[in-house]
C-alpha positions in Angstrom: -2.4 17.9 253.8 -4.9 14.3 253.1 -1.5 12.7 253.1 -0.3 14.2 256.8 -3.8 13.8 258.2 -3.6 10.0 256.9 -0.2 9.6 258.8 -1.3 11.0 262.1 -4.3 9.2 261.7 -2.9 6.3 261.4 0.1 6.6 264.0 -2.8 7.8 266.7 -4.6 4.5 266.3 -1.3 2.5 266.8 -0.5 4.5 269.9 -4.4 3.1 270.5 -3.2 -0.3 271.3 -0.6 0.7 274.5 -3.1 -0.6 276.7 -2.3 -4.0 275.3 0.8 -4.7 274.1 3.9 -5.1 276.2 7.3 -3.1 275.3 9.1 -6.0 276.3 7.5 -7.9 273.3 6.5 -4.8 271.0 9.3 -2.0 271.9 7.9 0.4 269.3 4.5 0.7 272.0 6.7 2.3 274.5 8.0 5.3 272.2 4.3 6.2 271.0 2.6 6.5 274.4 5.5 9.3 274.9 4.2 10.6 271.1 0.5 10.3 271.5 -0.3 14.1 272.9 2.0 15.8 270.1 -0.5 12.9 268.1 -3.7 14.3 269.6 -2.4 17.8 268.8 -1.9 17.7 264.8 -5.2 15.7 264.9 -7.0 18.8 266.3 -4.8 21.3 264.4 -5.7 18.8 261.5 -9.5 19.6 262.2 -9.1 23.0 262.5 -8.2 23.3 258.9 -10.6 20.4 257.2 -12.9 22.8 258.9 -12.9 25.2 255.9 -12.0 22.5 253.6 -14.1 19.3 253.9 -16.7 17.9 255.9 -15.5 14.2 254.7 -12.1 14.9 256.7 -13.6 16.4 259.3 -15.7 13.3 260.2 -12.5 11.0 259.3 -10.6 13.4 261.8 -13.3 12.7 264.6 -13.6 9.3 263.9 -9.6 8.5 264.5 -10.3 10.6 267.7 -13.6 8.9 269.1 -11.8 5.3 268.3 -9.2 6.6 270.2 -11.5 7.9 273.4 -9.3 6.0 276.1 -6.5 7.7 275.1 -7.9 11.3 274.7 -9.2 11.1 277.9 -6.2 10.3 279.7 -4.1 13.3 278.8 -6.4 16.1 280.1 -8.3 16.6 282.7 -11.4 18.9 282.4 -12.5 20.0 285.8 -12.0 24.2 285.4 -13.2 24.6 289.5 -10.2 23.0 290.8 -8.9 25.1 293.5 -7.6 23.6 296.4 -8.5 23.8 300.1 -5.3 23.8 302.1 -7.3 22.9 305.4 -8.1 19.4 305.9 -11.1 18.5 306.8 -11.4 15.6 309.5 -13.2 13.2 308.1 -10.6 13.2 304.3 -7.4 11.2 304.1 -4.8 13.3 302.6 -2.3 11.9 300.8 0.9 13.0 299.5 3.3 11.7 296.8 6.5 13.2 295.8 9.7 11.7 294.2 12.0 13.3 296.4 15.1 13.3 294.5 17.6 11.8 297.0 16.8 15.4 298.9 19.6 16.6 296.5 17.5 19.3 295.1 17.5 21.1 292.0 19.6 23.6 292.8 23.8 23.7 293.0 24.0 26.5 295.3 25.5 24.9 298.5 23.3 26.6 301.3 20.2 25.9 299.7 21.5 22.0 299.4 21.9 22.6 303.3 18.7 23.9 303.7 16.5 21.3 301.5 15.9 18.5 304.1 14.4 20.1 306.7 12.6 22.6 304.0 11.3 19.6 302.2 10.0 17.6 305.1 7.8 21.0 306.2 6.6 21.6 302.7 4.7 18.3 303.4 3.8 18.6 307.1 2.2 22.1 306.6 -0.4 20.6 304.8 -0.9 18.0 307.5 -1.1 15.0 305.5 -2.7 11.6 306.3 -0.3 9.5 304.8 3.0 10.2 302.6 4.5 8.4 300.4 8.3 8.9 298.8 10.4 7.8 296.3 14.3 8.2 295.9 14.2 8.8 299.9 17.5 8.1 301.7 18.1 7.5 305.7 21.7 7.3 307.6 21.0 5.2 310.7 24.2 6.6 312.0 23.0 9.8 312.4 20.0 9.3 314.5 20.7 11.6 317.7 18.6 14.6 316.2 16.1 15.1 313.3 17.8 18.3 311.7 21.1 15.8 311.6 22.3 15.2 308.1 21.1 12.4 307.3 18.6 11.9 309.8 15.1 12.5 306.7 12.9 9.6 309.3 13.0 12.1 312.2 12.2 15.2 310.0 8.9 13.6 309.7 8.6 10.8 312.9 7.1 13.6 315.1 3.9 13.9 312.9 3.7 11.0 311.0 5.4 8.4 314.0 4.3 5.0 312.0 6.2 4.1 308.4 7.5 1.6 306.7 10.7 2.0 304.4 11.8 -0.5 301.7 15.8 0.0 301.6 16.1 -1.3 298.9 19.8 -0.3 299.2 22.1 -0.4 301.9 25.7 0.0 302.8 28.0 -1.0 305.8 27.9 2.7 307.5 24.7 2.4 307.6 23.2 4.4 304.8 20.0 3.3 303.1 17.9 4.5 300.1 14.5 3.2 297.8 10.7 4.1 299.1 8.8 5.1 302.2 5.4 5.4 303.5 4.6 7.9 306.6 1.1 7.1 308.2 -0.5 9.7 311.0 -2.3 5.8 311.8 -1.0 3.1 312.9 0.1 0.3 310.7 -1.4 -2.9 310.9 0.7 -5.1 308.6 2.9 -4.2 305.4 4.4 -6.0 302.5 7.1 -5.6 299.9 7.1 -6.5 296.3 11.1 -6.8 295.8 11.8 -5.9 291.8 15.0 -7.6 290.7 16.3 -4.3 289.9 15.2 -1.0 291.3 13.3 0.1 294.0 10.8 -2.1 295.6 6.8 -1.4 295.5 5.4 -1.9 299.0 1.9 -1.3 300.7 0.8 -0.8 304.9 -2.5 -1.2 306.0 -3.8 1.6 307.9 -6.0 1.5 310.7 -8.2 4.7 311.3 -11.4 3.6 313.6 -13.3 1.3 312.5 -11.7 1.5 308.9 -9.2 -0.3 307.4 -7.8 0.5 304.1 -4.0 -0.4 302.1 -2.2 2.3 300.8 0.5 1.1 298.0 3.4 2.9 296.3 6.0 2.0 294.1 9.0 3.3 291.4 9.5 1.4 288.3 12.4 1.6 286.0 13.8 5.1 285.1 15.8 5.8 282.2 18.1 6.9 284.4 19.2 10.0 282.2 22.6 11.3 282.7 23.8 14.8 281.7 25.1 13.8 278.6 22.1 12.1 277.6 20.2 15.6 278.4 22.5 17.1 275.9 21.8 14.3 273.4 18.3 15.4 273.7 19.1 19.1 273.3 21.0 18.3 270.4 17.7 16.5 268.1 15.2 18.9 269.9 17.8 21.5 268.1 18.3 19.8 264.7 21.8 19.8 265.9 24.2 18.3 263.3 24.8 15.6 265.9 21.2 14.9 266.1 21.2 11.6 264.4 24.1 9.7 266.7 22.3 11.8 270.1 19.1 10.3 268.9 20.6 6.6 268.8 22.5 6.9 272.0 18.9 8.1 273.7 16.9 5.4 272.5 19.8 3.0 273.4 19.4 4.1 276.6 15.2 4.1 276.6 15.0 0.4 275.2 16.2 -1.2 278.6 13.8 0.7 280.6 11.0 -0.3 278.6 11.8 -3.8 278.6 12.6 -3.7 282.8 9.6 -1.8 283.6 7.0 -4.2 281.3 8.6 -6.8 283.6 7.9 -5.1 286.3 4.5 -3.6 286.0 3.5 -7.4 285.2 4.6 -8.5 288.7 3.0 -5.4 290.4 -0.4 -5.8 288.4 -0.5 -9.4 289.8 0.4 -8.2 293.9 -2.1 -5.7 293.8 -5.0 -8.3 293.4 -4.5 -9.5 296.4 -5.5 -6.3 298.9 -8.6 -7.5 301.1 -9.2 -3.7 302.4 -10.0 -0.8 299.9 -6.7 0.6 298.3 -5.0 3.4 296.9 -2.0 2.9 294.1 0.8 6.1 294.5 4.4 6.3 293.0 6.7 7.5 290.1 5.4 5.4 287.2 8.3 6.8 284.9 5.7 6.7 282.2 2.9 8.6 280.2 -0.9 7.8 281.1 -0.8 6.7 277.1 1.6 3.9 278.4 1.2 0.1 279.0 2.6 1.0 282.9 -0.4 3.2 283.2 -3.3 1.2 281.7 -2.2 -2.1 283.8 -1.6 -0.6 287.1 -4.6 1.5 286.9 -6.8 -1.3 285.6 -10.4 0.4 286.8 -9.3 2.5 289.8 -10.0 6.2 289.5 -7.7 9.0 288.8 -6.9 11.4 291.2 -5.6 14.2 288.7 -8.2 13.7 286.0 -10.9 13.6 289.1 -10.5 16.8 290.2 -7.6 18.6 287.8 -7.5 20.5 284.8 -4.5 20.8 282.1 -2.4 18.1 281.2 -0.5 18.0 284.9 3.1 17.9 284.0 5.0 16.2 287.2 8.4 15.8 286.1 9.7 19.4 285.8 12.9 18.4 283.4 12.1 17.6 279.6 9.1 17.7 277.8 6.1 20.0 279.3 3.7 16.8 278.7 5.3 14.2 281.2 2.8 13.4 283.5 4.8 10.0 285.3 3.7 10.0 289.3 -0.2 8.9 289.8 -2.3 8.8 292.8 -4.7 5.8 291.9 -7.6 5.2 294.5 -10.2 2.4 293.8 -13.8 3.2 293.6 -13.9 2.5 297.7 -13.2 6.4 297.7 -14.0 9.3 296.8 -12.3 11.9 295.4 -12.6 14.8 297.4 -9.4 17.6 295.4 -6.1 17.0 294.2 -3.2 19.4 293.5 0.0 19.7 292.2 2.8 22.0 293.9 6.2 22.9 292.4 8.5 23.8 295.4 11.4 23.8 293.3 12.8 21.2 295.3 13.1 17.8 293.2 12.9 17.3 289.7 9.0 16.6 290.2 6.0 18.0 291.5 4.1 16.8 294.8 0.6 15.2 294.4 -1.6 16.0 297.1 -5.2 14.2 297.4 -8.3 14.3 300.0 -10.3 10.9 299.9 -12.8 9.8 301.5 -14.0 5.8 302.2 -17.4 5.5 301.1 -19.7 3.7 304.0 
């Protein structure tokens, strides 16, 4: 047992220096921030049994855990009162975040594919947000004569929220186009768009509510971009699978890339999102682990929306491991954080964040 607690020990304080070391020079960093709650886990399992053992590795335990603070506190939120208000109150900003998944759903059953767009689009309006910002949204600018038109996902929302700005980061001659979107119930005084050489593009509006002016900014960074075979590859180690030494080489084959792309990119975005001159807010699909060098960088010392107001470990991607918290909403200390909430409608492979802020005066 000294032996195991040792190791953990030890492989906790390594996951200790994500903060500071980029996967695209030190590739091991990017595999333990995805470790570090399982880490966190055995360490308090760990202390559970020194308990009745030994005082010496009890303190030990609590000293790899208070060296460790940033990470610890990260993970879980604590705030057990966390129930959440559906009506908005005027003076809040609500903002919404949700990787929508291409509106392909989760399901294979052809009418609810029919059905998702215009289900989607009202599983946001219903909450009557301020501002809304997507990832993996898609527009056909062919299809433009009514809202409930395949294809047609700006008009779904254009009646509420009648002021956006949408990256298209891809586009094709029929006039299809794909990447990130903000809605805004405001108008929108100027926007920008940070253009990643691969990938969707980050991008930022600048809201104009009264006399207030604030930037709202949302981005996707490099996914792994898991295919089905790579899911299997994943069942087949999770299952101690014969297989599971070639499935665990194809998967990290595929997981160096992305943490090489997305250090390169998080280094670009960390550098554009100086440069706001109203108070901000940071949304989007991270495609990492709070433990992570994405995390630490782009968060720098905003606040946390989840760990604000949340409790649990707030799981966002539904697919995989119970612990993958990847989408963030990141306001700086301009606001305050008012509730947060995270809603499964069981239709995208991730959960919608929803936040109230309010501008300090």
């Amino acid at each position: 047992m000294q032996v195991i607690t040792i190791c953990v020990g030890v492989a906790f304080l390594i996951t200790c220096l994500s903060p500071y070391l980029s996967p695209s020079k030190f590739l091991f960093i990017g595999f333990t921030g995805l470790a570090t709650p399982y880490l966190i886990t055995l360490l308090l399992l760990s202390l559970l049994y020194w308990l009745f053992h030994s005082l010496r590795w009890v303190l030990l335990i609590l000293a790899f855990l208070a060296i460790g603070y940033q990470q610890v506190s990260v993970v879980f939120a604590f705030h057990v009162n966390n129930s959440f208000k559906e009506e908005k109150e005027d003076a809040n900003i609500r903002i919404i975040d949700w990787n929508v998944r291409g509106f392909n759903g989760i399901s294979d059953d052809k009418i609810s594919k029919r059905l998702l767009r215009p289900e989607l689009a009202q599983s946001i309006l219903k909450l009557n947000p301020t501002i809304v910002c997507l990832q993996e949204f898609n527009h056909s600018y062919s299809s433009v004569s009514h809202p409930y038109e395949t294809g047609n996902n700006i008009g779904l929302f254009s009646e509420s929220l009648p002021y956006y700005y949408f990256s298209k980061d891809y586009k094709t001659a029929n006039g299809y186009a794909s990447g990130s979107i903000i809605f805004s119930k405001f108008p929108i005084i100027d926007s920008g768009r940070l253009k990643f050489p691969k990938g969707e593009s980050a991008l930022f509006i600048d809201v104009v509510n009264g006399q207030d002016t604030f930037r709202i900014y949302t981005t996707h960074l490099q996914s792994f971009k898991f295919k089905k075979y790579d899911y299997d590859n994943i069942e087949k180690v999770e299952s101690n699978d014969s297989m599971a030494l070639a499935a665990s080489k194809n998967v990290f084959y595929k997981m160096r890339p992305a943490f090489t792309k997305r250090a390169f990119q998080v280094n670009l975005l960390k550098e554009w999102l100086t440069q706001s001159p109203f108070p901000n807010v940071v949304t989007g699909d991270f495609n990492d682990v709070p433990n992570s060098y994405a995390y630490f960088s782009i968060r720098g010392d905003r606040q946390d929306a989840f760990l604000k107001k949340s409790f649990g470990i707030g799981r966002t991607f539904i697919s995989l491991a119970p612990t993958l918290r990847i989408d963030y909403i990141l306001p700086d200390k301009n606001f305050e954080v008012k509730q947060f909430d995270l809603q499964d409608e069981g239709l995208s492979d991730h959960n919608m964040l929803i936040t109230d802020l309010k501008l300090k005066h």
